[in-house]
Backbone of each chain as ProteinMPNN parsed JSONL, in Angstrom:
{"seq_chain_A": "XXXXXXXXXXXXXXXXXXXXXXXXXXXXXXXXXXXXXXXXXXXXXX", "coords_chain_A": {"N_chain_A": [[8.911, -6.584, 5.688], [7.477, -9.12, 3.405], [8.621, -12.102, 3.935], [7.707, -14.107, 2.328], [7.178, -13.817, -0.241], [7.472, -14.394, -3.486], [10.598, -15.5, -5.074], [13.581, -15.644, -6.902], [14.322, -17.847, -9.101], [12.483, -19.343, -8.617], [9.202, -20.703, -9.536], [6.572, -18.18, -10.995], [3.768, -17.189, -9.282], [0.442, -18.539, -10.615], [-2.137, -16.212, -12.345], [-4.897, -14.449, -12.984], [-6.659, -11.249, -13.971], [-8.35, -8.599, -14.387], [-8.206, -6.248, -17.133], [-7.104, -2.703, -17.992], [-7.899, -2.174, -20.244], [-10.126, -3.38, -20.293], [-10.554, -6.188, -20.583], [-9.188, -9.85, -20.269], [-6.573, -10.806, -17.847], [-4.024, -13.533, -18.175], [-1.662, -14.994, -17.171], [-0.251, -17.382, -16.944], [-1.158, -17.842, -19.565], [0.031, -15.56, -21.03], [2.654, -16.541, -20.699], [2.944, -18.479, -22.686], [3.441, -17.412, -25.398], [6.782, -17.131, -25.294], [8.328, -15.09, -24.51], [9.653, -13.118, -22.406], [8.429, -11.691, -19.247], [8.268, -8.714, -17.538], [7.124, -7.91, -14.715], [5.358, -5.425, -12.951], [4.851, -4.152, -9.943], [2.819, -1.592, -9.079], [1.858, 1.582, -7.118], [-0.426, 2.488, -7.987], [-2.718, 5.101, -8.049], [-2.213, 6.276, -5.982]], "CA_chain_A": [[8.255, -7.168, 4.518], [6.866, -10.47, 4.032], [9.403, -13.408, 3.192], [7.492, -15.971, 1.405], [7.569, -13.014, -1.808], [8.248, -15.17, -4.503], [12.108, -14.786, -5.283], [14.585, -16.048, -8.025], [14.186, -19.639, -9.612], [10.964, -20.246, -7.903], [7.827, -20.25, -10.486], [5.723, -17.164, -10.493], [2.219, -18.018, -8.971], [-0.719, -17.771, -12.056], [-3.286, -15.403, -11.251], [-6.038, -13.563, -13.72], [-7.027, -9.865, -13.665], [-9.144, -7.393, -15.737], [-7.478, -4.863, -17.454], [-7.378, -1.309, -18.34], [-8.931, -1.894, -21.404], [-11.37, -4.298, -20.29], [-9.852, -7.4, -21.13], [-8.443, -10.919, -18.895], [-5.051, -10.88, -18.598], [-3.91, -14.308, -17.682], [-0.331, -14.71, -16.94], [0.044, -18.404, -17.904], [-1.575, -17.446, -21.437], [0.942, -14.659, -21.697], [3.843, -16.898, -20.958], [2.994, -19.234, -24.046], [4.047, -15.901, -26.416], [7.634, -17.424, -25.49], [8.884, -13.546, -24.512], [10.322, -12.691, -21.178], [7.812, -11.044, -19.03], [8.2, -8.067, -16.926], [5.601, -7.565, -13.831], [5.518, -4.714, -12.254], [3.482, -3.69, -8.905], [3.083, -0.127, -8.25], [0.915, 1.804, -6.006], [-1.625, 3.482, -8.228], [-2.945, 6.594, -8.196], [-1.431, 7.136, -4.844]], "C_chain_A": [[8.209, -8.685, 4.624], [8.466, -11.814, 3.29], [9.357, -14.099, 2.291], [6.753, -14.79, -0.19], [7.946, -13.795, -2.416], [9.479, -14.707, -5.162], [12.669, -15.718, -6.863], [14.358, -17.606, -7.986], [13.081, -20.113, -9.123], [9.878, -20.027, -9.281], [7.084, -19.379, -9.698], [4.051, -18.099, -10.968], [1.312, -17.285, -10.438], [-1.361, -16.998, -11.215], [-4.089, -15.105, -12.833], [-6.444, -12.354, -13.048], [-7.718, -9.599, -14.392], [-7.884, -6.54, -16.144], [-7.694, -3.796, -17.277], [-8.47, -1.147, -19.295], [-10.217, -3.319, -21.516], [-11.383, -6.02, -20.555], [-9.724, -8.655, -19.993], [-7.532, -10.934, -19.634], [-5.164, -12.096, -17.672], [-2.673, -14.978, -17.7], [0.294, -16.529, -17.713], [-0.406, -18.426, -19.515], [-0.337, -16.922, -22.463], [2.853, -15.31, -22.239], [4.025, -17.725, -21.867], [3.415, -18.151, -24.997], [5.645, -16.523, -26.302], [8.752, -15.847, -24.812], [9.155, -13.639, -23.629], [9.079, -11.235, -20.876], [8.138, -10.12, -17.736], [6.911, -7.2, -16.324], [6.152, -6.752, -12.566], [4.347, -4.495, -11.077], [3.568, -2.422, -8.454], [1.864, 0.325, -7.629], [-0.143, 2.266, -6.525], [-2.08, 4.844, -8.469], [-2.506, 7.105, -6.914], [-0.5, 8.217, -5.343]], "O_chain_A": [[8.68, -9.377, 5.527], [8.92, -11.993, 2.16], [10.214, -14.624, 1.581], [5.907, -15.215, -0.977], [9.039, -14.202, -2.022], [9.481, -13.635, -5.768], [11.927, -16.297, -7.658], [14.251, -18.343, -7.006], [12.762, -21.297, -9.227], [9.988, -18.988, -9.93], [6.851, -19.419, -8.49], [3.527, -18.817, -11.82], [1.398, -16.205, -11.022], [-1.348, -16.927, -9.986], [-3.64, -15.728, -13.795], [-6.585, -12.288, -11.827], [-7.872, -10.398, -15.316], [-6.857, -6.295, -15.511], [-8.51, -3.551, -16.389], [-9.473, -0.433, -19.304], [-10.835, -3.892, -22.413], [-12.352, -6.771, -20.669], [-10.155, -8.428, -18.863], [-7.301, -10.995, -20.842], [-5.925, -12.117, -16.705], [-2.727, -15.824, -18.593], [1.022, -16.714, -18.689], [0.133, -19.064, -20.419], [0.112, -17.239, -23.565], [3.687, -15.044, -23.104], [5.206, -17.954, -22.129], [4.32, -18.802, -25.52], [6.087, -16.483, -27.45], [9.98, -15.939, -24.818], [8.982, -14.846, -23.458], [8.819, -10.277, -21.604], [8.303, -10.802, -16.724], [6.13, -6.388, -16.821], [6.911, -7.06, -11.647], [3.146, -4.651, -11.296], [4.308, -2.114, -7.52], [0.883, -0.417, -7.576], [-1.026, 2.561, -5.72], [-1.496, 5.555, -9.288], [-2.423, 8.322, -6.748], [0.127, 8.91, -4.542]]}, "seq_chain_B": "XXXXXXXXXXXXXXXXXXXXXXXXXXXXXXXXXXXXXXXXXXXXXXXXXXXXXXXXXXXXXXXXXXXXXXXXXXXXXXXXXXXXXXXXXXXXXXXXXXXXXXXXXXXXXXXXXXXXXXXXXXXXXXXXXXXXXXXXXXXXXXXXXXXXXXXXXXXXXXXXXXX", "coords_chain_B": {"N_chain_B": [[6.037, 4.389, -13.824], [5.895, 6.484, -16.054], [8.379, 6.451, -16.438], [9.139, 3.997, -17.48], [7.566, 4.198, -19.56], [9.193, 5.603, -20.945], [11.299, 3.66, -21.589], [10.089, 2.213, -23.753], [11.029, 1.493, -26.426], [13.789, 0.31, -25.432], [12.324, -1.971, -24.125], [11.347, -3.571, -26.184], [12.924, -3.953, -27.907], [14.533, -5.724, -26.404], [12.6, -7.809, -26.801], [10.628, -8.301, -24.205], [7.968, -8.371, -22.629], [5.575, -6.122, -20.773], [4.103, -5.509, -18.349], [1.806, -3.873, -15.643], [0.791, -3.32, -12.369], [-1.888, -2.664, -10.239], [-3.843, -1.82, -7.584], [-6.085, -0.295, -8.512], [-8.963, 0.562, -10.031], [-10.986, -0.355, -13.086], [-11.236, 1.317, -14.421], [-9.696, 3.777, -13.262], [-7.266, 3.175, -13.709], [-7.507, 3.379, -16.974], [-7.735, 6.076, -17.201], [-5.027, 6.593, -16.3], [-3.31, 5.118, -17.946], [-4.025, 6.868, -20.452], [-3.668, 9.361, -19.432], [-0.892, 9.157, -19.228], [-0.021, 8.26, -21.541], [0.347, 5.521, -22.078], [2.182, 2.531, -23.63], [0.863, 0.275, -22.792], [-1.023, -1.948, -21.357], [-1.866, -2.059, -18.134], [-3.127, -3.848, -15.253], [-5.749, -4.845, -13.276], [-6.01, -5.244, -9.909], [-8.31, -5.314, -8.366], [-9.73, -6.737, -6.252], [-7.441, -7.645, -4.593], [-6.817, -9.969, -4.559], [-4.353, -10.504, -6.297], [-2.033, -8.983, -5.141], [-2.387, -10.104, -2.952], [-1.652, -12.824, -3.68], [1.035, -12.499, -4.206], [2.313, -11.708, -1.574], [2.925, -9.423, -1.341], [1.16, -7.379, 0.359], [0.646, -4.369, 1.538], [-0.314, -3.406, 4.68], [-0.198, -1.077, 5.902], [-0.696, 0.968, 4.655], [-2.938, 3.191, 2.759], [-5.576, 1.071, 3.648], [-3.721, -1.295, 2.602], [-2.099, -1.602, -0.119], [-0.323, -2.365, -2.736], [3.41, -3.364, -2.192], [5.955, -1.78, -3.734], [7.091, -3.299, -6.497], [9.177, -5.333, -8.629], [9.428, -7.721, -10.956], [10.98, -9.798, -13.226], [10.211, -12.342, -15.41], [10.619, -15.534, -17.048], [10.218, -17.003, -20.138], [8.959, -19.592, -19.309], [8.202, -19.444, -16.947], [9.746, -18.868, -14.664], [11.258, -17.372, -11.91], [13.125, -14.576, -13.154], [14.275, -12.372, -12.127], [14.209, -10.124, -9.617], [13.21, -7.324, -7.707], [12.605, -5.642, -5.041], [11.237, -2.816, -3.415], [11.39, -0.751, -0.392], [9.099, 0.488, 1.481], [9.827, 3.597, 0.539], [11.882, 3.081, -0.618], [13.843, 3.096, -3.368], [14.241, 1.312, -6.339], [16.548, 1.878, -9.042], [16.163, 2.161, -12.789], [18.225, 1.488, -14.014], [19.709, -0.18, -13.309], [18.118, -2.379, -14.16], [17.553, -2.604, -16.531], [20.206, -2.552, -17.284], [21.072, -5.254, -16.645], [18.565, -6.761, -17.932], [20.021, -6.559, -20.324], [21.839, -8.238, -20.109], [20.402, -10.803, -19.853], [19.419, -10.943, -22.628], [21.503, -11.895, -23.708], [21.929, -13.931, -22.772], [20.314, -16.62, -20.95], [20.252, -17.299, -18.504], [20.308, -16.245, -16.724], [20.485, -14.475, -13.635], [19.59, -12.399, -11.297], [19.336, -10.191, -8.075], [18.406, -7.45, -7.254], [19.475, -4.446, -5.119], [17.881, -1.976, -3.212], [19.104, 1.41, -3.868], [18.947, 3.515, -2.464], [18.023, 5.024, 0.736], [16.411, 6.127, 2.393], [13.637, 7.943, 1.287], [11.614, 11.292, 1.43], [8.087, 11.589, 0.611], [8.566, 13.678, -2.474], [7.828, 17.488, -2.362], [6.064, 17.5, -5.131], [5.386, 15.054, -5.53], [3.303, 14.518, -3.338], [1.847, 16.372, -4.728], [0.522, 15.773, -7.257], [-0.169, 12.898, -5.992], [-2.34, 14.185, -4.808], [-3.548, 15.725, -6.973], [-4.024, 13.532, -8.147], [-6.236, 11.728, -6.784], [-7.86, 13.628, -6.375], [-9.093, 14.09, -8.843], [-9.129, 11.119, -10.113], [-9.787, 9.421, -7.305], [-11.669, 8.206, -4.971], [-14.305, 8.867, -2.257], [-13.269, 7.429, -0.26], [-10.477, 7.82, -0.802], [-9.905, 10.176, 0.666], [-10.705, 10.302, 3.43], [-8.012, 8.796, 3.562], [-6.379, 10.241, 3.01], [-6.35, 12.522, 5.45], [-5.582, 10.607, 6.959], [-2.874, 10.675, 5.935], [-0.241, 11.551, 8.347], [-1.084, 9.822, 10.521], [-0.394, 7.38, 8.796], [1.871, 7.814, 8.374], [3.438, 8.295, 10.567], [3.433, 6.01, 11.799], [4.76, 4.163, 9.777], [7.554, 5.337, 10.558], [7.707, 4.714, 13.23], [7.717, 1.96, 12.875], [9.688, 1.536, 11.493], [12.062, 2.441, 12.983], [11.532, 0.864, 15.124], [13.03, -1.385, 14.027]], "CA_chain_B": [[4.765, 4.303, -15.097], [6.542, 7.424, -17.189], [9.777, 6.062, -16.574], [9.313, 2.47, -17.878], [7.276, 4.431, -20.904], [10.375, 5.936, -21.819], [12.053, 2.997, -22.134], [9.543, 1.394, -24.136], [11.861, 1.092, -27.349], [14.307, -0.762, -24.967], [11.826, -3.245, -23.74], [10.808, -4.648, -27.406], [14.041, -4.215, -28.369], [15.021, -6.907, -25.91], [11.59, -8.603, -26.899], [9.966, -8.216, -22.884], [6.557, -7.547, -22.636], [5.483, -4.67, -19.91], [2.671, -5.318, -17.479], [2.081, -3.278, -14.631], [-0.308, -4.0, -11.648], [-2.068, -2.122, -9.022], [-5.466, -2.641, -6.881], [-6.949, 0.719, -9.12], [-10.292, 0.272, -10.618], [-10.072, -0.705, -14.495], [-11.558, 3.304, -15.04], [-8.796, 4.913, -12.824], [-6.065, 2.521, -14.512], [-7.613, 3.911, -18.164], [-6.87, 7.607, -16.808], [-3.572, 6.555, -16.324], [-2.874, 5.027, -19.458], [-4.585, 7.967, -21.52], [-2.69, 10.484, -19.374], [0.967, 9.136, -19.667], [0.21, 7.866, -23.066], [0.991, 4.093, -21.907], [2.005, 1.978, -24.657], [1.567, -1.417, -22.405], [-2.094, -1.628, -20.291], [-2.541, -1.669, -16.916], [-3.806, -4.834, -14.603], [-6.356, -3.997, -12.115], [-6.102, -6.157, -9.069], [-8.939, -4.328, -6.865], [-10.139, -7.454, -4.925], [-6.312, -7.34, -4.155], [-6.076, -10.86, -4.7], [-3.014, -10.773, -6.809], [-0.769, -8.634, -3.972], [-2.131, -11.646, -1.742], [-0.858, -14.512, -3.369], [2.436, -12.399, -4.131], [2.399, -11.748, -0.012], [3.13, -8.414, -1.563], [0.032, -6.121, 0.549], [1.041, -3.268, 2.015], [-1.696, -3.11, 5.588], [0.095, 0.634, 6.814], [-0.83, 2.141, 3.748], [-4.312, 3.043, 2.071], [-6.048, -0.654, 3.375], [-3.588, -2.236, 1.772], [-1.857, -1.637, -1.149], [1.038, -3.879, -2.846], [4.449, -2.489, -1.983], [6.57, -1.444, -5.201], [7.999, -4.833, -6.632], [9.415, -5.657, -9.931], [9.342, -9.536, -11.138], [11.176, -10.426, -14.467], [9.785, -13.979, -15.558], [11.0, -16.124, -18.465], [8.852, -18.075, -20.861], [9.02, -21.4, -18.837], [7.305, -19.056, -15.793], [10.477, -19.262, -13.51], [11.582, -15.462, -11.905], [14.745, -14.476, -13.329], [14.749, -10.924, -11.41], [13.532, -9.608, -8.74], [13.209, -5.759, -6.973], [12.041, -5.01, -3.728], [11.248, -1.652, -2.814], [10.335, -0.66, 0.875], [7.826, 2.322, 1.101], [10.275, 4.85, 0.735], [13.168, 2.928, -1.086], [13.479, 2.747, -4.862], [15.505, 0.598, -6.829], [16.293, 2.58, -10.261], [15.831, 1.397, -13.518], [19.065, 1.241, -15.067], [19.853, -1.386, -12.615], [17.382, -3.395, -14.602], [17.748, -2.477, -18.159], [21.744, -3.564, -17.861], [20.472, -7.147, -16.498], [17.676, -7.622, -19.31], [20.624, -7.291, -21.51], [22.329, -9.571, -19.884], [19.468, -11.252, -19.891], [19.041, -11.301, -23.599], [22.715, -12.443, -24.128], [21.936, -15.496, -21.597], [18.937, -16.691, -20.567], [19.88, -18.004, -17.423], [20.842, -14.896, -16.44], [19.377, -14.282, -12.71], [20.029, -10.55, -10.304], [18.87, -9.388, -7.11], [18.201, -6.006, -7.075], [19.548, -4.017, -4.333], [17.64, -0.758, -3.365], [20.328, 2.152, -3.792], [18.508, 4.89, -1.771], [17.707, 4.408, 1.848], [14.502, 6.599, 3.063], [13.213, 8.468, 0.349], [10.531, 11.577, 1.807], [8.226, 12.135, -0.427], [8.836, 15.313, -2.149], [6.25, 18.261, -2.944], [5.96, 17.119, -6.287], [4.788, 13.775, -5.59], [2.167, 15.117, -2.8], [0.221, 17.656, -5.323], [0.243, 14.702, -8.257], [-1.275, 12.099, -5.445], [-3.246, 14.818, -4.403], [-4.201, 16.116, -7.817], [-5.113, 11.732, -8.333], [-7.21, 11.672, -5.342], [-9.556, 14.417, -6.993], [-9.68, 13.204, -10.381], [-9.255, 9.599, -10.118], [-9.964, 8.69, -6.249], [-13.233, 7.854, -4.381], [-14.266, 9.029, -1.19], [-12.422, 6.346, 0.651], [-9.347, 8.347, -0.69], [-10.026, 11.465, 1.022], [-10.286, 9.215, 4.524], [-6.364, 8.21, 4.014], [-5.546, 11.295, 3.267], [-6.508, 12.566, 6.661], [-4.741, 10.04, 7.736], [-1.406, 10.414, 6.067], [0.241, 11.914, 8.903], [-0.943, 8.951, 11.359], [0.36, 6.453, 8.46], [3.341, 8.483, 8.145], [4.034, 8.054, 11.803], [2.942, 4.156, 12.024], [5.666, 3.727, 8.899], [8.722, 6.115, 10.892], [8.003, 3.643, 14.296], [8.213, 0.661, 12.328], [11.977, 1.922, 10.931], [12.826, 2.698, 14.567], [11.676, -0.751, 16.123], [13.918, -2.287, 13.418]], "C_chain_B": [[5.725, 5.172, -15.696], [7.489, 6.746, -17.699], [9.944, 4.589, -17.333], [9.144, 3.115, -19.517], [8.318, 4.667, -21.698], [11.296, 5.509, -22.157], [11.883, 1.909, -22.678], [10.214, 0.587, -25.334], [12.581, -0.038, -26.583], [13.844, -2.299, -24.479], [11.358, -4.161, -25.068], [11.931, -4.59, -27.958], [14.797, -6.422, -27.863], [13.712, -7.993, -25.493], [11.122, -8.731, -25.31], [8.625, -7.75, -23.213], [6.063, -7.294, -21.31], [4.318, -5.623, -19.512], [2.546, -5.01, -16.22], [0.739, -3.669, -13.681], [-0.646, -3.091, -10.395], [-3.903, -2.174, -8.812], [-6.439, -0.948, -7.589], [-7.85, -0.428, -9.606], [-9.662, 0.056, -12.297], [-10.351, 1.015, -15.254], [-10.497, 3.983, -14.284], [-7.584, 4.482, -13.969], [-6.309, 3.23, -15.75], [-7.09, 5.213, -18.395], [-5.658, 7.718, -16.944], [-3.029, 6.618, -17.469], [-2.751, 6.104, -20.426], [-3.347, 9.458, -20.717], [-1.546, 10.667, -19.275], [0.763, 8.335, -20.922], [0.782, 6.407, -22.844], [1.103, 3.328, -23.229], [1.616, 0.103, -24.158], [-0.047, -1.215, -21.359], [-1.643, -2.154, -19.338], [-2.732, -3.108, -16.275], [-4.081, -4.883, -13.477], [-6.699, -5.298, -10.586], [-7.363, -5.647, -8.144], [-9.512, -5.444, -5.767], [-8.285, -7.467, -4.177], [-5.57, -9.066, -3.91], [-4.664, -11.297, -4.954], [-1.686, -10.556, -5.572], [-0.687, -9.79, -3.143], [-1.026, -12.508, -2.378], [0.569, -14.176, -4.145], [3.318, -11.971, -2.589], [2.937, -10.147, -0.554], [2.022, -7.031, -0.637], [0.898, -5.797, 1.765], [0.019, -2.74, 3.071], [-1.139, -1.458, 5.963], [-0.247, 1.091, 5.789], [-2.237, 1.949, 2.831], [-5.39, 1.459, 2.451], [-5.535, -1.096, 2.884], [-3.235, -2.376, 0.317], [-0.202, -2.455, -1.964], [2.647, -2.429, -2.388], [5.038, -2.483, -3.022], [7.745, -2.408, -5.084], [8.282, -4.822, -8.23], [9.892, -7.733, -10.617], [10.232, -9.469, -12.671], [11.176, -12.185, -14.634], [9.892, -14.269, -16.69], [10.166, -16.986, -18.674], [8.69, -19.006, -19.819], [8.216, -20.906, -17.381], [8.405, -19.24, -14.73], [11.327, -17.865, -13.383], [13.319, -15.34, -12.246], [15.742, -13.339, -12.421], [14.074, -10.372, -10.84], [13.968, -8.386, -7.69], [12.311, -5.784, -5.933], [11.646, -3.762, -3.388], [10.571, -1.582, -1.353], [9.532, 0.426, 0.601], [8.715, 3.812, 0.62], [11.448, 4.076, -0.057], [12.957, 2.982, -2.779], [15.184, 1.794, -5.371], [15.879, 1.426, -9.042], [16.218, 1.609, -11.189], [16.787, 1.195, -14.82], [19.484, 0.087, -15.052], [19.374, -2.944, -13.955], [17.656, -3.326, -15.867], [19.356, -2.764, -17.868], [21.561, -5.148, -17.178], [19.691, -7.727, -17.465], [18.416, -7.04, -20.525], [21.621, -8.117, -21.352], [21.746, -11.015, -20.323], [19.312, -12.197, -21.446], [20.284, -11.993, -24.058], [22.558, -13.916, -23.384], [20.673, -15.149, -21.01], [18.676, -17.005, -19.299], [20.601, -17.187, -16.752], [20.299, -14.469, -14.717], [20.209, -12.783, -11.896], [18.939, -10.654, -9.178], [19.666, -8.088, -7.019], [18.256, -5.169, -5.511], [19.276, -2.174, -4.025], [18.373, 0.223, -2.915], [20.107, 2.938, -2.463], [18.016, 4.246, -0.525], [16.123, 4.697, 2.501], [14.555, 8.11, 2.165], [11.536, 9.344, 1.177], [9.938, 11.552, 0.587], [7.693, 13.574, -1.493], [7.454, 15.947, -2.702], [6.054, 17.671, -4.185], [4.751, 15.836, -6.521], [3.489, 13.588, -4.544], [1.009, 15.7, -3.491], [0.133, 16.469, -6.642], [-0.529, 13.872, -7.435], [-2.423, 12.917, -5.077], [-4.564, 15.054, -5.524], [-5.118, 14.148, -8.297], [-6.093, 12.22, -7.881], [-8.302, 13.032, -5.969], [-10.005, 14.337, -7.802], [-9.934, 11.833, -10.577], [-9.769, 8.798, -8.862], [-11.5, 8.812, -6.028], [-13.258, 8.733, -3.198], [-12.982, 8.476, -0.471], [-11.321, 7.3, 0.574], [-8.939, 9.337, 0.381], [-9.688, 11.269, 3.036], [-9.055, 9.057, 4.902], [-6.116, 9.412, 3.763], [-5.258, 12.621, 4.29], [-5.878, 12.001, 7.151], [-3.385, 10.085, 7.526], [-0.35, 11.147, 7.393], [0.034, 10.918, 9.777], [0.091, 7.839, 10.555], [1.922, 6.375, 8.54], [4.224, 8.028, 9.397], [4.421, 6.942, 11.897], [4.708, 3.959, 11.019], [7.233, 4.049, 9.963], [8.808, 4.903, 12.221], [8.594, 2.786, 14.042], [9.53, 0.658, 11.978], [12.384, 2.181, 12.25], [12.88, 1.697, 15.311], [13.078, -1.305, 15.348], [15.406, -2.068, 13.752]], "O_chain_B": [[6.716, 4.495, -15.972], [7.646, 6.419, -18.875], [11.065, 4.243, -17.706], [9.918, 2.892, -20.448], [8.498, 4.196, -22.821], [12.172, 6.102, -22.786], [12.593, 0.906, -22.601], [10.112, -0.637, -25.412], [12.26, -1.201, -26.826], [14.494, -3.343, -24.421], [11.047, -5.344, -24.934], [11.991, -5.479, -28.807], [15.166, -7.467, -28.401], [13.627, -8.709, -24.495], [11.436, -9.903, -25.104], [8.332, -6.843, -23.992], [6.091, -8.278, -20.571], [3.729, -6.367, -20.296], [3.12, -5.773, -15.443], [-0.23, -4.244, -14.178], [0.246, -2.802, -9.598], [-4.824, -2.451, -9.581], [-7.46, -0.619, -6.985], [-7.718, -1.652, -9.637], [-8.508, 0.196, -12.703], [-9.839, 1.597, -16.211], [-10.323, 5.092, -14.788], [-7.114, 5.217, -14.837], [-5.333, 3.947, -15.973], [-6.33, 5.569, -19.296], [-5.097, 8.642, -17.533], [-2.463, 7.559, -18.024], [-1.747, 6.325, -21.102], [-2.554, 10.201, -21.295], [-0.974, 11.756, -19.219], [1.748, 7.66, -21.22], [1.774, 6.138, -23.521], [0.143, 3.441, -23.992], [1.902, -0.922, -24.777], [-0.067, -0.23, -20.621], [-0.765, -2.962, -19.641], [-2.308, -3.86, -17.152], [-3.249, -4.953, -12.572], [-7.673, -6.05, -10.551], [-7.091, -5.683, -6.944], [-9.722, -5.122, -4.597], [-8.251, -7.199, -2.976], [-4.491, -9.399, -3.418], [-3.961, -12.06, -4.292], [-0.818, -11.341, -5.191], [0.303, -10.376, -2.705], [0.067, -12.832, -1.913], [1.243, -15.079, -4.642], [4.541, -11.921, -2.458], [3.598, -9.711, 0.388], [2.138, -5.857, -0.99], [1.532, -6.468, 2.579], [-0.616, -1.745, 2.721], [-2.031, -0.699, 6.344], [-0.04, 2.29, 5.971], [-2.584, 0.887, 2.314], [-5.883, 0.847, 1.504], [-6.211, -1.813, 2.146], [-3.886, -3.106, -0.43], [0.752, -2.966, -1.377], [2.722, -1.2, -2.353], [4.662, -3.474, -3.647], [8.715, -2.513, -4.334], [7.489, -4.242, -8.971], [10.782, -8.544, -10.362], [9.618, -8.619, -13.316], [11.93, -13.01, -14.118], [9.408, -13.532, -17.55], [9.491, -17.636, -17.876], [7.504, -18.823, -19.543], [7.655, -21.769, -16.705], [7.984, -19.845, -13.744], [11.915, -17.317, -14.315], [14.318, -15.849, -11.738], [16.936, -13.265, -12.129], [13.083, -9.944, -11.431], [14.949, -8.504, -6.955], [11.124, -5.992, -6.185], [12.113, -3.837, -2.252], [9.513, -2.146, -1.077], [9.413, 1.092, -0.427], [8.172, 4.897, 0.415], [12.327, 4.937, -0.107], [11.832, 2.893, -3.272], [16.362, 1.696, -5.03], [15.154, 1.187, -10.008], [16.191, 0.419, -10.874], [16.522, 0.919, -15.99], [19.687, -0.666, -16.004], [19.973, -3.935, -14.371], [18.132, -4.377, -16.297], [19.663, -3.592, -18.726], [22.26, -6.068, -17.603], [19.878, -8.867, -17.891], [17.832, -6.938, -21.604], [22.229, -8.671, -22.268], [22.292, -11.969, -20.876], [19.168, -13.411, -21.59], [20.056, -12.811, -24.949], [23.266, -14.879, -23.678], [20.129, -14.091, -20.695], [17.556, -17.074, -18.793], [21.613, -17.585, -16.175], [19.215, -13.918, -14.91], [21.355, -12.398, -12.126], [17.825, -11.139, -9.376], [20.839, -7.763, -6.832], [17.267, -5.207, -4.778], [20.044, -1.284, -4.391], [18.529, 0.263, -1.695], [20.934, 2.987, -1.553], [17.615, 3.083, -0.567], [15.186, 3.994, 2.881], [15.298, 9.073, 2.351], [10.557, 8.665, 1.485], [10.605, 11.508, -0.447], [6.704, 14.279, -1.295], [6.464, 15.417, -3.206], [5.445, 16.705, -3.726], [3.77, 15.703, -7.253], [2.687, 12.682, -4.77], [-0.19, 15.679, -3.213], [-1.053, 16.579, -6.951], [-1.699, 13.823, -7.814], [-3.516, 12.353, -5.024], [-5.77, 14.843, -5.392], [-6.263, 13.808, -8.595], [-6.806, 13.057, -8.434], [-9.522, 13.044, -5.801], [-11.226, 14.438, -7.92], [-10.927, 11.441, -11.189], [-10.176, 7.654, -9.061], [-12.322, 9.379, -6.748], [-12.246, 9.414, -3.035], [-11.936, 9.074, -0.217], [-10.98, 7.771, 1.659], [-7.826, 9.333, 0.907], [-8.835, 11.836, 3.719], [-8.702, 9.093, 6.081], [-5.33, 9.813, 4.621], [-4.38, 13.471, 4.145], [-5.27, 12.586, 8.047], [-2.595, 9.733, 8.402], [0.761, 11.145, 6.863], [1.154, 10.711, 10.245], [1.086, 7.383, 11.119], [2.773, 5.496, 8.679], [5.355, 7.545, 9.342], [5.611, 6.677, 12.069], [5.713, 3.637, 11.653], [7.992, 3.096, 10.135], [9.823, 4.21, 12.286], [9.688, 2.49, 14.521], [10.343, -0.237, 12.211], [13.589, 1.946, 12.332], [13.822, 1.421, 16.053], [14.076, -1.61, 16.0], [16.264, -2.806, 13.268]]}, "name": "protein", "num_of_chains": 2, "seq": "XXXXXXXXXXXXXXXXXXXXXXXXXXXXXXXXXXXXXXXXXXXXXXXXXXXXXXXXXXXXXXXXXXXXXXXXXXXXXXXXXXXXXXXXXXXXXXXXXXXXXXXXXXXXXXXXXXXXXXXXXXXXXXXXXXXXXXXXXXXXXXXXXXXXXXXXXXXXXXXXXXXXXXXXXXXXXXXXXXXXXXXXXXXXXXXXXXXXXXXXXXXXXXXXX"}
């Protein structure tokens, strides 16, 4: 696996997506809410 | 996905908010949602950007799919917790739910997650569910890798043997 994975105390990189429900999710947006965010990556419909 | 659902109480308990990520379409991701009853949507990476610029893509499997990672990130955007999984490892999820209440007791709380299990096949169960995907939710393309899982399968078992 790759190394340069962003790990502990480092800032997580921004990004933008679509959603499920059609939406932009935009990760610096989300982290103004003040909440503790949990990002998961899973495989899909695999 | 189920398993997080069912510990959706715990995650607003300890005020977290859920977002899960994979290179599905935003119509397979909806399937999902609707058929485990998600209370938290979905985020559809399909150019696969995102796995990039988490160096997270997975080339032995399907073109490319992220390998199973878990991030916990605090307001200020700085990772407090981080899970690895290899293709076959898992890291459970109690692990994590007794850290994000650590977590909530202290903020500066940080864990690495060490995956318990070593090489995980995987079992019938989890064959006729990707399978049953792959006819409801997949494309062509799917049908392609799944011809191939027995070369990927191999490609993956080498790679654990070089190491």
């Amino acid at each position: 696996m790759n190394k340069d994975i962003p790990d502990i105390g480092q800032n997580v990189p921004n990004f933008e997506v679509a959603t499920s429900d059609n939406k932009t999710f935009k990760l610096s947006d989300e982290l103004k809410s003040g909440k503790n965010i949990k990002l998961v990556f899973y495989r899909g419909h695999w | 996905m189920a398993e997080i659902e069912k510990h959706h109480g715990t995650y607003t308990r300890l005020d977290i908010r859920v977002y899960a990520l994979s290179t599905d379409s935003p119509r397979q991701s909806q399937n999902l949602v609707l058929k485990l009853g998600l209370s938290f949507p979905l985020l559809c990476d399909e150019s696969k950007a995102v796995i990039d610029l988490f160096n997270l893509r997975n080339p032995l499997e399907h073109d490319g799919i992220a390998y199973p990672a878990t991030f916990i990130v605090s307001p200020g955007g700085k990772i407090r917790y981080r899970s690895l999984d290899g293709t076959a490892k898992r890291v459970y999820l109690t692990d994590e739910l007794a850290f994000l209440e650590q977590l909530h007791k202290d903020s500066e709380h940080t864990l690495h997650a060490k995956p318990k299990r070593k090489w995980v096949i995987p079992s019938l169960k989890d064959n006729w569910r990707i399978s049953m995907n792959m006819i409801f939710a997949g494309n062509f393309a799917d049908w392609k890798n799944l011809l191939l899982l027995p070369v990927n399968y191999s490609k993956i078992l080498v790679n654990k043997i070089k190491k």
